[in-house]
C-alpha positions as CSV (number, residue, x, y, z in Angstrom):
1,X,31.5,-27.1,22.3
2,X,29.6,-25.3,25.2
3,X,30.6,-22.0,23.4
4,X,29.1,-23.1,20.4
5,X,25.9,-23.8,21.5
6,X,25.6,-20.8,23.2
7,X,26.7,-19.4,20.2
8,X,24.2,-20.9,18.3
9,X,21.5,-20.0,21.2
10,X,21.9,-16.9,21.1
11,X,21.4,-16.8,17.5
12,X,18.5,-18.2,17.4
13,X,16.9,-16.5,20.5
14,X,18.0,-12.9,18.6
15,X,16.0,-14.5,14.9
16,X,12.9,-15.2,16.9
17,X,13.1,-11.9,19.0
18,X,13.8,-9.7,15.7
19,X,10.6,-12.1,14.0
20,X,8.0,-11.3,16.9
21,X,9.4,-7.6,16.6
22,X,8.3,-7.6,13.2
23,X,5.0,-9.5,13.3
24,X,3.9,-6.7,16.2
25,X,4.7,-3.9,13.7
26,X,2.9,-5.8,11.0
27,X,-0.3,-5.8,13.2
28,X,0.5,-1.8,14.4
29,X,0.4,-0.6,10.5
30,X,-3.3,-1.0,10.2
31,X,-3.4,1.3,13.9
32,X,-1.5,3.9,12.1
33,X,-3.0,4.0,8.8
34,X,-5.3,7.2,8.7
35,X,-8.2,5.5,6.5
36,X,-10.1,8.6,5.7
37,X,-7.3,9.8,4.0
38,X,-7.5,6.8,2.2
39,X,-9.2,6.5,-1.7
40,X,-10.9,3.1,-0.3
41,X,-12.5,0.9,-3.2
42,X,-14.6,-2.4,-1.4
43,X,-15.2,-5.3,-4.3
44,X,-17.5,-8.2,-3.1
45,X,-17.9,-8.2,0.3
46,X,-14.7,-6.7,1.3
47,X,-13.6,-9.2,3.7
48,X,-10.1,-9.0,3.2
49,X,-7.9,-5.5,2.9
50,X,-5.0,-4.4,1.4
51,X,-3.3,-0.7,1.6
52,X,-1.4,0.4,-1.4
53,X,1.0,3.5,-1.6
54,X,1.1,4.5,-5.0
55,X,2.3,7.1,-7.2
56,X,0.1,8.4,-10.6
57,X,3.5,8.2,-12.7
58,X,4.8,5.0,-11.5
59,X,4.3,2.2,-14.7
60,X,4.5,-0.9,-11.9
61,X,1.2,1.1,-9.6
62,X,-0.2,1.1,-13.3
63,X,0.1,-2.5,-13.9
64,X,-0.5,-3.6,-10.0
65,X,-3.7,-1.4,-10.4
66,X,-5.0,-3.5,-13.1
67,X,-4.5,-6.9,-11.3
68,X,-5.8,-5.1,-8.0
69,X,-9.3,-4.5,-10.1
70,X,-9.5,-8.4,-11.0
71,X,-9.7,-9.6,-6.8
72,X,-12.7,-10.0,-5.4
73,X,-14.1,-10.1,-1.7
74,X,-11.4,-7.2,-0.8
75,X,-11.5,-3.6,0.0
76,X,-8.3,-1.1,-1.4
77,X,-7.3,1.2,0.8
78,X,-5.2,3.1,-1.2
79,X,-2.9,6.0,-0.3
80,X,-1.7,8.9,-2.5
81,X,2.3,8.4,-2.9
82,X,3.0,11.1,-5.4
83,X,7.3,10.4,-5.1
84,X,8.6,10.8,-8.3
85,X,8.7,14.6,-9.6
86,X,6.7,17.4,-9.3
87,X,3.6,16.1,-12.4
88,X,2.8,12.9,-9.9
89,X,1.8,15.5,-7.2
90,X,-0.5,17.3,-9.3
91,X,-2.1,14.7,-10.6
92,X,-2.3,13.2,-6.9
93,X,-3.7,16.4,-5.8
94,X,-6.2,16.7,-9.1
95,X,-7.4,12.8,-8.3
96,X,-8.1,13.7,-4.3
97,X,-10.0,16.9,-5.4
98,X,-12.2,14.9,-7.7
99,X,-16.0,14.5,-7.1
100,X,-15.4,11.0,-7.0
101,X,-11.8,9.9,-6.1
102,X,-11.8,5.9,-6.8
103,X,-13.2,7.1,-10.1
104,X,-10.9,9.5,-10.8
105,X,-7.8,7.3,-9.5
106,X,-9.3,4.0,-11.9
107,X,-9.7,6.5,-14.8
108,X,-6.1,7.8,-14.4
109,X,-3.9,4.9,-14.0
110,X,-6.0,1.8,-16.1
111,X,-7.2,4.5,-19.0
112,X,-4.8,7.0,-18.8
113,X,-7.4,9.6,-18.7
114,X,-6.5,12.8,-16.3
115,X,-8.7,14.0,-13.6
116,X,-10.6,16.9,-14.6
117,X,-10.8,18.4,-11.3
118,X,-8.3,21.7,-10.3
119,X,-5.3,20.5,-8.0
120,X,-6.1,23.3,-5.5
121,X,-8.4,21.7,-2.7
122,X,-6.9,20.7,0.5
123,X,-5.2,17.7,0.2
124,X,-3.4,15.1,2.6
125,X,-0.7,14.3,0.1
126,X,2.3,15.6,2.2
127,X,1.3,13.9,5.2
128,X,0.7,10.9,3.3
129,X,4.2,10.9,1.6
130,X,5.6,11.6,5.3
131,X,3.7,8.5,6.6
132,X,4.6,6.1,3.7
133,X,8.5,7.0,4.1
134,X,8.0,6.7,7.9
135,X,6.2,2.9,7.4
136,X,9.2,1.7,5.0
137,X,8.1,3.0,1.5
138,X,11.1,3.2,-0.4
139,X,9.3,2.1,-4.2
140,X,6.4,2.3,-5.5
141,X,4.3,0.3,-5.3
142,X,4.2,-0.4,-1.3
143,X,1.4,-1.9,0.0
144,X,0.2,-3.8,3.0
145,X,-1.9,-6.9,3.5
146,X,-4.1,-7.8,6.2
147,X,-1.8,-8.7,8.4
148,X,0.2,-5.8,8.0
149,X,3.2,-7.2,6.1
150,X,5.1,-5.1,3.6
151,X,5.3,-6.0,0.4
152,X,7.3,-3.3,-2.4
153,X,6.6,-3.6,-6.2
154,X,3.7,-4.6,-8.4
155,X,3.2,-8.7,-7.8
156,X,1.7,-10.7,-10.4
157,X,-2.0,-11.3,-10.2
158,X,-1.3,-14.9,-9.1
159,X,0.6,-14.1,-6.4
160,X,-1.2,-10.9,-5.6
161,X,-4.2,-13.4,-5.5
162,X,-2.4,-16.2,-2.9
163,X,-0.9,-13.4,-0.4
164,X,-4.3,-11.5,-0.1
165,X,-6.5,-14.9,0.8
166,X,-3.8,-16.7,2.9
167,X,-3.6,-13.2,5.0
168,X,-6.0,-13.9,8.1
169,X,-9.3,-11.1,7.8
């Protein structure tokens, strides 16, 4: 019996150790997140913040980018994530050399319109596909609420909705 419950302590001890592990990388994402590499997009007053890696040629960052446009009171902070072949890093590249990148990025995944600008400026897109694999990023999309936590894959807009207000600002 004594075995058992020490069994069972120790259990528990490691579940709340490996939970507090993860709740302190939560809150170090925002630390390591270099923002003005960032396309950043504020709606209402901003008050809450999300980070989204996304890739141009990924249909789910197409679909989560249209529910992302219907929040309010939030500010998109969204990284280039240009993973899946060789025509999602030009347009990456064409989007971050644009005179106005939020514009560019709406224009290119809600109307399907590509960026006019040349995809030969300096860009950050390596570092940021470095920095998205080193944070978890395995699909796209992979974004980040306030708090840090990882979420992968385009969320409804309900849900999208319910995880952005219940994170703290």
């Amino acid at each position: 019996m004594n075995r058992l419950l020490a069994l069972v302590f120790f259990v528990v001890a490691i579940a709340l150790l490996q939970r507090a592990a993860s709740a302190s990388e939560s809150q170090d994402v925002w630390k390591v997140l270099p923002l003005d590499k960032a396309i950043t997009t504020v709606r209402g007053d901003g008050k809450r913040r999300i980070a989204v890696f996304s890739d141009p040629n990924c249909p789910y960052c197409r679909r989560f980018e249209e529910d992302l446009a219907k929040l309010d009171n939030v500010t998109v902070h969204l990284f280039l994530f240009p993973v899946l072949g060789p025509s999602s890093v030009r347009r990456a590249k064409a989007v971050w050399c644009s005179a106005n990148r939020a514009e560019a990025w709406q224009e290119l995944m809600i109307y399907n319109v590509e960026p006019e600008a040349s995809p030969d400026c300096a860009t950050p897109v390596d570092d940021l596909i470095a920095l998205g694999r080193k944070l978890g990023a395995r699909v796209t999309p992979t974004w980040f609420d306030g708090t840090g936590a990882r979420y992968q894959g385009a969320y409804d807009l309900k849900d999208l909705r319910e995880i952005v207000e219940e994170a703290p600002r």
